[in-house]
Structures are given as C-alpha cells and as structure tokens.
C-alpha positions in Angstrom: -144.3 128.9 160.1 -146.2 126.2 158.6 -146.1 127.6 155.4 -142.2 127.6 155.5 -142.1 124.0 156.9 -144.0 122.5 154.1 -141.9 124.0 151.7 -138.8 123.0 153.4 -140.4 119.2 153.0 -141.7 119.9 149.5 -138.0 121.4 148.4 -136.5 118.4 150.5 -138.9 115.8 148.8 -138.0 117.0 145.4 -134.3 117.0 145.6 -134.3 113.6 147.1 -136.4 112.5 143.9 -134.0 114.4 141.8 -130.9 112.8 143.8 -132.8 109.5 143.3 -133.4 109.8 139.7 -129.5 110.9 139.0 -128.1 108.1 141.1 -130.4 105.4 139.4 -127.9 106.4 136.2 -125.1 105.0 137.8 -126.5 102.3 140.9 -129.7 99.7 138.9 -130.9 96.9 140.0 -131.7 94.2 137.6 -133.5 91.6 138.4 -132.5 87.6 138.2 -135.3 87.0 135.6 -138.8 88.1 134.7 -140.3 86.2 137.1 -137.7 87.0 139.8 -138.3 89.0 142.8 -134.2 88.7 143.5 -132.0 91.6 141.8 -128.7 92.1 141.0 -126.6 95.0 141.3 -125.2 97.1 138.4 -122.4 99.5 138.5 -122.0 102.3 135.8 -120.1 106.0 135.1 -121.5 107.9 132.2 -119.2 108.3 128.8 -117.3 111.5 128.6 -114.5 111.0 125.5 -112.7 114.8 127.2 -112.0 112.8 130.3 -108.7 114.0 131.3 -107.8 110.5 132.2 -107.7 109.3 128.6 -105.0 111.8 127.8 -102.7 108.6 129.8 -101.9 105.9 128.3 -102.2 104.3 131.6 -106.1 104.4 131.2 -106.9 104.9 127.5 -104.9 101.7 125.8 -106.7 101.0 123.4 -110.5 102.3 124.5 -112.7 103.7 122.2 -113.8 106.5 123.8 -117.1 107.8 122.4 -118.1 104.2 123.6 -116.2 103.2 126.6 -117.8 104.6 130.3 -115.0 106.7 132.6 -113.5 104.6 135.0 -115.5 103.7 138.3 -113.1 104.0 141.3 -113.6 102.0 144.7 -111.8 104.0 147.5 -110.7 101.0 149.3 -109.8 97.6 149.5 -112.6 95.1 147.2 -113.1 91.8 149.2 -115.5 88.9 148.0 -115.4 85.4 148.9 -116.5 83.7 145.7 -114.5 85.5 142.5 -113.9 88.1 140.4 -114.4 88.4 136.2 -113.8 89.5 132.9 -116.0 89.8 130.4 -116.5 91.7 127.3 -119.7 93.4 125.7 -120.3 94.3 121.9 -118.7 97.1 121.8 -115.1 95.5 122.5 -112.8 93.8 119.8 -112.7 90.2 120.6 -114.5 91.2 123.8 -111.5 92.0 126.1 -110.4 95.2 127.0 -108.2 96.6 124.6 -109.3 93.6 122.6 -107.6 91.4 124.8 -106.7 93.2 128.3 -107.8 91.5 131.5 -106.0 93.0 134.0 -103.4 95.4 135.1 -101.2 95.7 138.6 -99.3 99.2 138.7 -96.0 99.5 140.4 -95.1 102.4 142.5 -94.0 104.3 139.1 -97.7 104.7 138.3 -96.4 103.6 134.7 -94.8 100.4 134.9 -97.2 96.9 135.2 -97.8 93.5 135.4 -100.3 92.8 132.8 -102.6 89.5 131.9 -104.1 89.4 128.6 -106.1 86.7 126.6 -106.4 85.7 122.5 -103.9 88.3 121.7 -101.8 85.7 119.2 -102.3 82.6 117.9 -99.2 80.8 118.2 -97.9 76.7 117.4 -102.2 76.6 116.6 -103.5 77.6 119.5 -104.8 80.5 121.2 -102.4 82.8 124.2 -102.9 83.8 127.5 -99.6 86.4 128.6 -98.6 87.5 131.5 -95.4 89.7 131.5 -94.2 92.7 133.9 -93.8 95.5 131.5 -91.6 98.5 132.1 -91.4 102.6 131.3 -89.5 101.6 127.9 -92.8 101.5 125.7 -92.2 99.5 123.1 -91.8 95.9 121.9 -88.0 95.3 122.7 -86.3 93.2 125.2 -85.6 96.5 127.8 -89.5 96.8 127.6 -89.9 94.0 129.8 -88.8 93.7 133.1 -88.2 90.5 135.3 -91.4 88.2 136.4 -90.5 85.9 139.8 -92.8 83.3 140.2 -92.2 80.7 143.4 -91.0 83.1 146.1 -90.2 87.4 147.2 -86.5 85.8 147.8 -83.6 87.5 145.9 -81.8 84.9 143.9 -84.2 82.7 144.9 -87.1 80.7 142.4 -87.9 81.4 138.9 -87.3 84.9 137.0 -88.9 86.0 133.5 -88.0 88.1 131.0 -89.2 89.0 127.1 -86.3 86.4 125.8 -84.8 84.8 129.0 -85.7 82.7 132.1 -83.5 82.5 135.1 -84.2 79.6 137.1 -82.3 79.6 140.6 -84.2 76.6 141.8 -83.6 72.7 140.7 -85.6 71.6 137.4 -86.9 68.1 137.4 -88.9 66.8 133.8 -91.2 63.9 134.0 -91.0 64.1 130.6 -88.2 64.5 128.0 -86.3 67.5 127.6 -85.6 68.8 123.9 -82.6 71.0 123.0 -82.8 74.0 120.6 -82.5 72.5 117.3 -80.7 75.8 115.5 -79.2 75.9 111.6 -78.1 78.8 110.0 -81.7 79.4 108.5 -82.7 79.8 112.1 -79.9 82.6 112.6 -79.9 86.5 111.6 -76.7 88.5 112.8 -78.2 91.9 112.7 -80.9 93.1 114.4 -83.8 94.0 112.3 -85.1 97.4 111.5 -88.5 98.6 113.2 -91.1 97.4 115.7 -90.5 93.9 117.7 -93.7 92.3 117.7 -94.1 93.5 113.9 -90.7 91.5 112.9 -91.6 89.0 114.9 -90.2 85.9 113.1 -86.9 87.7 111.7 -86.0 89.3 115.1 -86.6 85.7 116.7 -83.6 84.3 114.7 -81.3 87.2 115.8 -82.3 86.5 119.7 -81.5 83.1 118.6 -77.9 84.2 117.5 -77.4 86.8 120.7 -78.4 83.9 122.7 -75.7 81.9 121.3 -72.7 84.5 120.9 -73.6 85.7 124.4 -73.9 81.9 126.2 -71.9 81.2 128.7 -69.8 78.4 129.4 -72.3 75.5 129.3 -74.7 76.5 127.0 -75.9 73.5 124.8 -77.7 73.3 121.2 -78.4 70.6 118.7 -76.8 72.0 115.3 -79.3 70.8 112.6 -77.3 71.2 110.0 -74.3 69.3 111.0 -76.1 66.7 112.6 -74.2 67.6 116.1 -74.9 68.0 119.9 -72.7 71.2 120.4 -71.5 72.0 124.2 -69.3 75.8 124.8 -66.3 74.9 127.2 -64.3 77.6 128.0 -65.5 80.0 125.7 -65.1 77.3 122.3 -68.1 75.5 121.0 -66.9 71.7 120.8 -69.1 68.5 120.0 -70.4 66.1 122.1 -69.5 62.7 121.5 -72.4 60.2 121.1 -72.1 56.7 119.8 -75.0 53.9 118.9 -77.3 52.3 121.5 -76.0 48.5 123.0 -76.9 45.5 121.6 -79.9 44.9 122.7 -81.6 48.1 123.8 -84.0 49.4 121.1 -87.3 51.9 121.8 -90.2 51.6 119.9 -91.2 55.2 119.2 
C-alpha cells in the first residue's frame, strides 16, 4: 500500500512539474528590474503558421505568420481601472499590427468592423490616425464603408460618417472661419477611374468631387476658382452669388 502511495505522489509530483514547466511557456513573470523583487506579468500563445484561424481574413490581415503568436482569448469581460495599449515589437512594420492596426470592434456579422489605425498615410504633411466602420464589401470604394455616428444611438439624431460624406443632423457652430470648396475644372474628372480606390487616390478624389456636385442638392455651395465666383444651386440650376466691395471704412489686416 505504501509502495503504491508513493508512486501515486511521485507520478503526481512529476506531472505537476511537467504542467509547471508547459504553462511557464505561456504565463512568465518578469521582473521590474534587476534589482527588483516586484514582477510583471506576461501573456503568450506559441506560433503555429497552420492555425486555422489565419485562413480568415478577420484574424490574419496582414500578420506574418511564421512570426506572429495565435491569438490569446480571454473568455470574459477584461476590466482595469488604469488603461489599455498598443504597442509594437520588431517584428512589426512600423510597429502596429498590420503595420498600422490598433484595434478592431466586430459587429454581429462577425465580418463587418469599426477599425482604428495609426501612421497609415501621410496626408497635408502630417501623419493619420483613422477611424472608419468598414463593411462586408472588401475593398477600397465608397459601399466599403458604412456610416460612423458619433454624439448619440439616436436615429436621425448627431453626426454620421461615411468614406466621402458627413451628415450632420445637429447645429454647427465655428469659432473660426469656415472655407468653401474652392473647385476648377482641374479639380474635376467625370468618369470614374479604373482599379483600386486607395491606389487612384488623387484621380478618383476629383471624380467624388464632380458626383458631389452633379448629385447636390438644392443648397449646395462652392467657390468656382476659375471664374472667380461663389456658386449657390436653387432649384436644381447653379446661379452666382452676388458680392460687392467692403464699406468705406471697414478694412482687415490679414
């Protein structure tokens, strides 16, 4: 009998060192500094490139897998009262996921998202943060993109965003001045370019430029460049808006 209960504890011992050794993979704690008796805890899933999971687009992106670890998956709700964050390592382009993903919020689809990402363009000199709700469409065009609220949950309430348009449904005040589209005909293209969005960027600008136009509605307003004109549509015809000198004695000096 004894014999069989020290074996039990030996066999018992060893998997709990083997269990120990496995899980020490996966749970480490690091400590503070090399002097520190505090630790840190690290979280980790091993590297497996035949994860089925990369087969969907939804968690590959743009992950190099013979690099990247398998997802780690918290079965609950994650709560912290100080904050969470991104960061990259060396093995990332520009050290954000997919080069520049920091997050993504799935909608009931399990395919369409709200995604945040950082330094993916450079645009008027500086670097871009994006946020944008993007549908089941794929791709780069305007469909891709569904609407973004920001202000409220209300239907036809607060502030909508799209790829290439911006509903707003509440007042707008500026406490600084407003500038009107200033649009000439090198700013125009009347048919739609051929191929990827993002990859005719400037050229399929100037055709949203002319839908935006052809398609405004009664009160749409645009500087005309080339004329020299503030431009007004009223009842479906684009007419000019009459402007005449400042009064004697009012003059600005910028």
């Amino acid at each position: 009998m004894k014999k069989i209960i020290v074996a039990a504890v030996i066999i018992f011992l060893a998997f709990n060192l083997y269990s120990q050794a496995d899980l020490d993979n996966y749970i480490q704690l690091r400590r503070g500094h090399a002097a520190s008796e505090n630790n840190r805890l690290e979280l980790r899933s091993d590297i497996d490139a035949q994860w089925d999971k990369w087969q969907n687009r939804g968690y590959a992106f743009g992950f190099n897998t013979e690099l990247t670890p398998m997802y780690t998956t918290v079965d609950g709700i994650i709560s912290t009262p100080y904050m969470i964050q991104v960061r990259g390592n060396e093995n990332e382009k520009n050290r954000k996921r997919w080069g520049y993903h920091v997050f993504e919020g799935f909608a009931s689809d399990d395919k369409s998202r709200i995604t945040m990402l950082v330094n993916k363009h450079i645009e008027l000199e500086k670097p871009v943060a994006e946020l944008y709700y993007y549908g089941t469409v794929y791709n780069h065009s305007a469909p891709a993109y569904n609407w973004f609220r920001i202000g409220s949950d209300v239907r036809e309430h607060s502030y909508l965003f799209s790829r290439d348009e911006a509903v707003f449904y509440g007042s707008l005040r500026m406490n600084n001045a407003l500038t009107l589209g200033n649009i000439g005909e090198e700013d125009l293209l009347r048919e739609k370019p051929q191929g990827d969005d993002e990859t005719n960027h400037a050229d399929d600008a100037k055709y949203v430029n002319f839908i935006s136009l052809k398609n405004g509605g009664d009160g749409t307003l645009f500087y005309d460049k080339d004329h020299h004109l503030l431009v007004i549509k009223i009842n479906g015809e684009w007419m000019k808006v009459n402007v005449e000198a400042l009064p004697a004695g009012v003059e600005y000096d910028f």
